[in-house]
C-alpha positions as CSV (number, residue, x, y, z in Angstrom):
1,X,-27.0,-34.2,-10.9
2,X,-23.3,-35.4,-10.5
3,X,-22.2,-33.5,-13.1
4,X,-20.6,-29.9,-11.3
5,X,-19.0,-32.3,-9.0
6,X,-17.4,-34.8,-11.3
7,X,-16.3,-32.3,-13.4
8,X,-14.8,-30.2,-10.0
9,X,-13.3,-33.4,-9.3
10,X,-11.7,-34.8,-13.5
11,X,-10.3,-31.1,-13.2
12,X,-8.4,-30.9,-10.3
13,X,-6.9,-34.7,-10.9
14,X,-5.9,-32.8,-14.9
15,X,-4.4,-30.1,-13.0
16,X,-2.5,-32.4,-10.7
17,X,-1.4,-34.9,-13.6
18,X,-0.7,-31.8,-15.1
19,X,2.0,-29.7,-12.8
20,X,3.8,-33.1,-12.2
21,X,4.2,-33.4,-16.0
22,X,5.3,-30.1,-16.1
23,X,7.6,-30.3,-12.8
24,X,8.9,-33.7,-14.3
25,X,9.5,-32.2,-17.6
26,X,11.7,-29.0,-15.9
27,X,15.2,-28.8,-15.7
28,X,14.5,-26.8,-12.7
29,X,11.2,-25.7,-10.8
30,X,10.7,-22.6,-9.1
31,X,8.2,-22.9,-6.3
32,X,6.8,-19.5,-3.7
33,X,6.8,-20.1,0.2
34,X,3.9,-21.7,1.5
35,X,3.2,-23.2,5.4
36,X,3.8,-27.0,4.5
37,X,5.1,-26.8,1.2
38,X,7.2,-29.8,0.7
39,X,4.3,-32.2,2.3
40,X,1.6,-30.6,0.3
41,X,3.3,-31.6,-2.8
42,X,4.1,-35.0,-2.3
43,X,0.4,-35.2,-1.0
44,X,-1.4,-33.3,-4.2
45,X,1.1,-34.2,-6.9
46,X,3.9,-36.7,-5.7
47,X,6.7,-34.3,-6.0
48,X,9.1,-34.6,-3.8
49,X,11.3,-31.9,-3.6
50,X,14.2,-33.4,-1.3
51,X,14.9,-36.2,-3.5
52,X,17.4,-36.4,-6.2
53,X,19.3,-33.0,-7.5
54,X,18.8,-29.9,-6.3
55,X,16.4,-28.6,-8.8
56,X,13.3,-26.8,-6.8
57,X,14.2,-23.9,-5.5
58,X,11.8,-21.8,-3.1
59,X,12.2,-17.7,-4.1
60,X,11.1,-15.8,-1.2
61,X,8.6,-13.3,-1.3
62,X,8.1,-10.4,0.7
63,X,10.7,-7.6,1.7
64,X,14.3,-7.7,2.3
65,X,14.9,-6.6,5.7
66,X,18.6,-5.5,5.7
67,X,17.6,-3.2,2.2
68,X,15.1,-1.8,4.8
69,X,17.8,-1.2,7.7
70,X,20.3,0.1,5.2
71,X,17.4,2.9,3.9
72,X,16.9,3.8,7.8
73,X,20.3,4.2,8.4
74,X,20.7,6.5,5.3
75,X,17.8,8.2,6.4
76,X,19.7,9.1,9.6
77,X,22.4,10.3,8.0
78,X,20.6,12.8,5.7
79,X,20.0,14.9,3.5
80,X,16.2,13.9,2.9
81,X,15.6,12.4,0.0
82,X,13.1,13.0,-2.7
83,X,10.9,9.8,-2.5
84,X,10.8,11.5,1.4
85,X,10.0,15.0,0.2
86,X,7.5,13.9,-2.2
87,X,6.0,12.1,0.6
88,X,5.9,14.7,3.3
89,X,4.6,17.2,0.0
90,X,1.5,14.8,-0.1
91,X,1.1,14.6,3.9
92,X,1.0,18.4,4.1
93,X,-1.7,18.3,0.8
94,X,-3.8,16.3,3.7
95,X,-6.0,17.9,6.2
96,X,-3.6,19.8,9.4
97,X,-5.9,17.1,11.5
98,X,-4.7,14.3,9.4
99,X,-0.6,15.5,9.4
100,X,1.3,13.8,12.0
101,X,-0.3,10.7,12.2
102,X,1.3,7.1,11.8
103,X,1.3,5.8,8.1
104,X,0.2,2.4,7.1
105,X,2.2,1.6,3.6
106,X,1.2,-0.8,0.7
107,X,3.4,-1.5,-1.8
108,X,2.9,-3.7,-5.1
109,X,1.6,-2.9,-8.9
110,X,-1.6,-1.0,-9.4
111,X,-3.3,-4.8,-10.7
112,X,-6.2,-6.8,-9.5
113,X,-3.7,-9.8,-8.5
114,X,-1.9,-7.2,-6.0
115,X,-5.3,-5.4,-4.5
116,X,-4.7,-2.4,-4.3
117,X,-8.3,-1.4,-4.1
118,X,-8.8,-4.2,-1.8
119,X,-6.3,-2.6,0.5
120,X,-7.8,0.6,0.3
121,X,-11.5,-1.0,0.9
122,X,-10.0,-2.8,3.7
123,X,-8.8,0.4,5.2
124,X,-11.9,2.0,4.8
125,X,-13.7,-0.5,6.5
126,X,-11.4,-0.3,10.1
127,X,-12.9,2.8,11.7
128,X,-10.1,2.5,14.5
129,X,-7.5,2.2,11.4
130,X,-9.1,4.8,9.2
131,X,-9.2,7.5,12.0
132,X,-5.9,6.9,13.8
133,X,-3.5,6.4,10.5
134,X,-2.9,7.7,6.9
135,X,-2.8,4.9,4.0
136,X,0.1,5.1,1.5
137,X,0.0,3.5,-1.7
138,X,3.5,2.6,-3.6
139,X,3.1,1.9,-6.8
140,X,1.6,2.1,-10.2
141,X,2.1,4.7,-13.0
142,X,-0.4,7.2,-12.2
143,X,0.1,10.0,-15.0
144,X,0.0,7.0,-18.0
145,X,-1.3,4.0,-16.2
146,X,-1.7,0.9,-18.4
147,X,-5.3,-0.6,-18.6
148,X,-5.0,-2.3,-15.8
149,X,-3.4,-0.2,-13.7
150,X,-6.5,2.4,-14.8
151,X,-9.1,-0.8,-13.7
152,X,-7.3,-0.4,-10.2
153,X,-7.6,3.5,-9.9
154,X,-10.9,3.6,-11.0
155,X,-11.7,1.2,-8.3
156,X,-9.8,3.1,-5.9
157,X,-12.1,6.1,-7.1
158,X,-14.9,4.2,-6.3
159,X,-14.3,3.8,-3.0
160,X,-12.9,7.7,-2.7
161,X,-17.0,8.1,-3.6
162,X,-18.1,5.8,-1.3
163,X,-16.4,6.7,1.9
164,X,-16.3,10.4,3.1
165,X,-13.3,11.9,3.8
166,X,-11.4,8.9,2.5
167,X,-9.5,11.0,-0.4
168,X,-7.9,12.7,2.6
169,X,-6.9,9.5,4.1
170,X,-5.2,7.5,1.0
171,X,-1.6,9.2,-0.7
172,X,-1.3,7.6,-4.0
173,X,2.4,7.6,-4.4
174,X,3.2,6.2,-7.8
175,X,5.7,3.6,-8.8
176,X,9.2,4.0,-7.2
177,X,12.3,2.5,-7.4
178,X,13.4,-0.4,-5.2
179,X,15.6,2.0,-3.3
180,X,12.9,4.4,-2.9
181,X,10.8,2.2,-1.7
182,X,12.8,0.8,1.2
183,X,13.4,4.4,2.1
184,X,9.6,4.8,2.6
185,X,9.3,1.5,4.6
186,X,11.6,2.4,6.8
């Protein structure tokens, strides 16, 4: 009768033992932002990450703002570039109902980790989203995507199915470049 939560429990204390063997064993440690981080870790594993040499480093995640700025203020200055034309090309393939409205973008790789179809579902599912905005999608090679990236589109497809109107509502843009893609953020 014990046995699930034993078991729950020997693991977690193995994975525990095991990233402080691991941390311990690192010349240096690369850690992602969470709320708390530094206490969490002395908690779970015993790590601190203040003491001794300077060997934990915390990479940020998420966008880089002033990339964004600098893509605004080239957008200012003109001429329009093509990751722009390409996506005022796919607005205008939209319904004239659907043209003008506010665009919600997504960007990361066409794989289950990022949820893509997740973020499309989750569109879907906000009527006040799904009527008042367009969804764009950077990312993913979409004329030879990889296995995965195919898993992600087919999901996406799914949902295209499942929800009316929806294909009109999603712009699969593709994979872009970094600079691209802070042009379409901003």
């Amino acid at each position: 009768r014990s046995f699930a939560t034993a078991d729950a429990d020997e693991a977690l204390w193995f994975r525990a033992d095991l990233v402080r063997r691991l941390a311990d064993d690192a010349r240096e440690v690369a850690l992602f932002p969470r709320p708390h981080l530094a206490q969490r870790l002395h908690e779970l594993v015993g790590i601190d990450i203040k003491a001794g040499p300077p060997r934990y480093t915390v990479v940020p995640e998420g966008i880089d703002v002033g990339r964004s700025d600098a893509a605004a203020a080239r957008l200012e200055r003109g001429p329009t570039p093509a990751v722009i034309s390409d996506l005022a090309k796919a607005i205008e393939q939209l319904p004239p109902s659907r043209q003008g409205l506010p665009v919600v973008v997504s960007v990361g790789r066409l794989h289950e980790v990022k949820g893509m179809a997740r973020v499309v579902a989750a569109f879907a599912a906000d009527e006040a989203l799904v009527a008042d905005a367009n969804l764009v999608i950077v990312g993913g090679d979409l004329s030879e995507p990889t296995p995965s990236e195919s898993e992600e589109l087919a999901a996406i497809e799914r949902l295209f199915v499942r929800h009316d109107g929806l294909r009109d509502r999603v712009i699969l843009l593709g994979r872009r470049p970094n600079d691209d893609v802070a042009l379409v953020l901003a």
